[in-house]
TIFIVO-392062 format. One record per residue: residue in three letters; x, y, z of N, C-alpha, C, O in turn. Coordinates in steps of 0.1 Angstrom, whole numbers, plus 5000, padded with zeros to 4 digits. Each point is the difference from the previous one (the first is absolute). Layout:
BEGIN
ALAXYZXYZXYZXYZ ...
END
This chain:
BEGIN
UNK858171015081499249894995499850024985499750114995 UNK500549764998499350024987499749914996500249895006 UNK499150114982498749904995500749934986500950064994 UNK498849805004500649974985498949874997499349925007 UNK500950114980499149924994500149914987500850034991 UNK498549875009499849884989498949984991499050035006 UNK500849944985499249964999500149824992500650004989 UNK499049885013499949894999498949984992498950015006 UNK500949964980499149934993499749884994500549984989 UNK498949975014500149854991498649954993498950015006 UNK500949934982498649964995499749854996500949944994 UNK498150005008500349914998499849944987500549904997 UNK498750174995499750044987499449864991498850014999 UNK501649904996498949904994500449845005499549894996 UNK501450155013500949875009498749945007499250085005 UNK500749784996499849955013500250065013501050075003 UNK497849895008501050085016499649885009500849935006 UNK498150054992500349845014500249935000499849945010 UNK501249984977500649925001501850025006500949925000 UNK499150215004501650055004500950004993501049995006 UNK499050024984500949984993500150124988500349974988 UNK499550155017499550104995501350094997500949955007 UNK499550164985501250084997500350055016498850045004 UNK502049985008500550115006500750114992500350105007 UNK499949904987500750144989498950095003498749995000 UNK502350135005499450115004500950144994501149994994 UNK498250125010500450114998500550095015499250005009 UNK501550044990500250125012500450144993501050024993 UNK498250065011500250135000500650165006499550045010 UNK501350014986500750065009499750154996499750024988 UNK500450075020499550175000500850054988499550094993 UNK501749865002500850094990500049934989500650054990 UNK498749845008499749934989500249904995499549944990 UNK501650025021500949854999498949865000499150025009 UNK500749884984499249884997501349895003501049994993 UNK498749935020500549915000498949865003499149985007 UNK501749914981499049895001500349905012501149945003 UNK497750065002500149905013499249895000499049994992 UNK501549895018499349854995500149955016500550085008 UNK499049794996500549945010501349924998500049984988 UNK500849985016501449894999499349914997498849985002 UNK502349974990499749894996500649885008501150005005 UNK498249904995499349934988498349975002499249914997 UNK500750215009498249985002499649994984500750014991 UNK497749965009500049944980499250185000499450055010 UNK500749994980499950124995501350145000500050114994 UNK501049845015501250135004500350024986499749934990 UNK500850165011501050094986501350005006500450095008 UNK500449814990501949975007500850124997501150035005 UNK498150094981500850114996500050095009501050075004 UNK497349925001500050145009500050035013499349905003 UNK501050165010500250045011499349935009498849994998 UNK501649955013498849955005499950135010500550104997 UNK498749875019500150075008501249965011500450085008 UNK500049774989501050015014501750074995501050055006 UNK498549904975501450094997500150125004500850065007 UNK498050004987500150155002500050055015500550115002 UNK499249845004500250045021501450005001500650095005 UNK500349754990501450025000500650144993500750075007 UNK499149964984500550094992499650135004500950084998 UNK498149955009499350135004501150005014500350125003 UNK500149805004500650005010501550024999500750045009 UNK499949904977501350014999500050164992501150054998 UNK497950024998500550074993499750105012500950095000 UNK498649935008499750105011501250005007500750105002 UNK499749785002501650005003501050104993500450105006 UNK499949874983500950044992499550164998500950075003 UNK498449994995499050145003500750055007501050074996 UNK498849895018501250115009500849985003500750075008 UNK499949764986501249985002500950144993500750075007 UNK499049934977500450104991500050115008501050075001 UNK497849985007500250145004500749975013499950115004 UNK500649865001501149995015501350024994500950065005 UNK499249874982501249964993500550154995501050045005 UNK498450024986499950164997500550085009501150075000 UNK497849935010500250125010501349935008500550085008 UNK500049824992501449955010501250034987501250005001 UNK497950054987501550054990500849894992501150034994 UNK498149825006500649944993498649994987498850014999 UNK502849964992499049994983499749844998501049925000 UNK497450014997499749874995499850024988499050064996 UNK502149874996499549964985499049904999499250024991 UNK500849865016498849914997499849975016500650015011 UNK498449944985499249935013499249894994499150024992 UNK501449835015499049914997500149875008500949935004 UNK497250054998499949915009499749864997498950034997 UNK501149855000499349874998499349965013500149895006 UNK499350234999498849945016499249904992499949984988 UNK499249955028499449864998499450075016500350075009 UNK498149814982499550005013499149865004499149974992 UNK500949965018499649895008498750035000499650115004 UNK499649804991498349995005499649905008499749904994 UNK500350085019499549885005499150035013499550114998 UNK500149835014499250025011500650035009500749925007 UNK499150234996500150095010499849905016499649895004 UNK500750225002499649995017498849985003499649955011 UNK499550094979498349965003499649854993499049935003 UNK501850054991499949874988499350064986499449934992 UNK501050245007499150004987501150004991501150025004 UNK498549964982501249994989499950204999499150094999 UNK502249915004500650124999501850044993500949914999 UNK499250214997501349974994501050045012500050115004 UNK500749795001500649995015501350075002500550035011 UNK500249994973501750024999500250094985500049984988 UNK500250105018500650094980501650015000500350114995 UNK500249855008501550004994500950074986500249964989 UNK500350165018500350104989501649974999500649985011 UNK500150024978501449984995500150094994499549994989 UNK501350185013500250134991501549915000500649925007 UNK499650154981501350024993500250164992499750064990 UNK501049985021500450144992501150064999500850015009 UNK499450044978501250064995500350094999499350074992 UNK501849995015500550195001500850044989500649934992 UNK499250235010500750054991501250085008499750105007 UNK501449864993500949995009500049965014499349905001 UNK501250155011500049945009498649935005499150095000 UNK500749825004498649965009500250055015500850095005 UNK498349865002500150005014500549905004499949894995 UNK500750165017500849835010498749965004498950055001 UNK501749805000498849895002499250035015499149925003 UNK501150195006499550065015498750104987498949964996 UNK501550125003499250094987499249904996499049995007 UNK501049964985499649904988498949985011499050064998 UNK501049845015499349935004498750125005498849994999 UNK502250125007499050135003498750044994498950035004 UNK501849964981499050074991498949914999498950055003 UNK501349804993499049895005499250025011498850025000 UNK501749975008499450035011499050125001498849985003 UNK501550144994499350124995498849984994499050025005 UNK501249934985499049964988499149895005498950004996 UNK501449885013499449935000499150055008498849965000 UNK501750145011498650045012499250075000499150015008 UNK501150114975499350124993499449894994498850035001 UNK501249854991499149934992499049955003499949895005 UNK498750224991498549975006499549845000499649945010 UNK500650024975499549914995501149905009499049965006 UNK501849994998500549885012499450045010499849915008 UNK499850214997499650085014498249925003499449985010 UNK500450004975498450004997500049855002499049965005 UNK501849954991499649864998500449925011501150045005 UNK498349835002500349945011501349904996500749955009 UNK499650024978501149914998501550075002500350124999 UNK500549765005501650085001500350044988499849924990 UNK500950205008500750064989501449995002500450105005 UNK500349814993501449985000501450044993500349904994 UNK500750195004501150014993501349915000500749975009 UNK499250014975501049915000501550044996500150034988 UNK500849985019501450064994500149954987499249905001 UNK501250104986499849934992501649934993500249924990 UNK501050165021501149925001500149915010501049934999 UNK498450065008500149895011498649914998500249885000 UNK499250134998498649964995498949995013498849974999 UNK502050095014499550025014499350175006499650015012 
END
């Protein structure tokens, strides 16, 4: 078991607040020092369109957990990835309860060997691998889906 941590700040500082229309620009904080700026999506009135929201970052925290042990299955099976890259997406709409939930993350890797790859039985293996060691799809009630990204299925 282990522990991880955030920290989320935001101020509202000389802005209006009850009229709603207040900054979401926030801060998040991370243990090694990393500052990433976070907002709500837009087009709520106050988002920052530059910075992270939270449903990107859930996609992204999920595609990148993927790709994590995708890489380590990939190593220890003895093949070399020069790149690895995904354009995942993820669906926000009303769950099985009717609550707005993000329902669908849909991951597209594209990755490139350094010499031989694995056969497409492999290939799907290692996916498969990764996808069932991946806490973060393990943790969330939405479908986490892979997409072949030459078939587009």
């Amino acid at each position: 078991m282990s522990e991880h941590a955030a920290t989320v700040e935001w101020a509202r500082g000389d802005q209006p607040f009850s009229d709603g229309r207040y900054s979401r620009a926030h801060d998040w904080r991370f243990d090694g020092g990393a500052v990433v700026r976070g907002s709500s999506a837009p087009p709520v009135p106050g988002s920052d369109p530059a910075a992270v929201d939270p449903e990107e970052a859930l996609v992204a925290a999920v595609s990148a957990c993927h790709m994590l042990f995708f890489l380590a299955y990939a190593a220890k099976a003895g093949f070399v990835v020069d790149r690895y890259a995904d354009a995942a997406s993820g669906t926000l709409g009303k769950d099985d309860r009717g609550r707005l939930s993000m329902t669908e993350i849909v991951l597209r890797p594209r990755i490139d060997w350094v010499g031989e790859g694995p056969t497409a039985e492999a290939l799907a293996d290692l996916h498969h691998r990764a996808h069932e060691s991946c806490y973060l799809a393990n943790s969330i009630r939405g479908h986490v889906r892979l997409l072949d990204p030459s078939t587009g299925s």
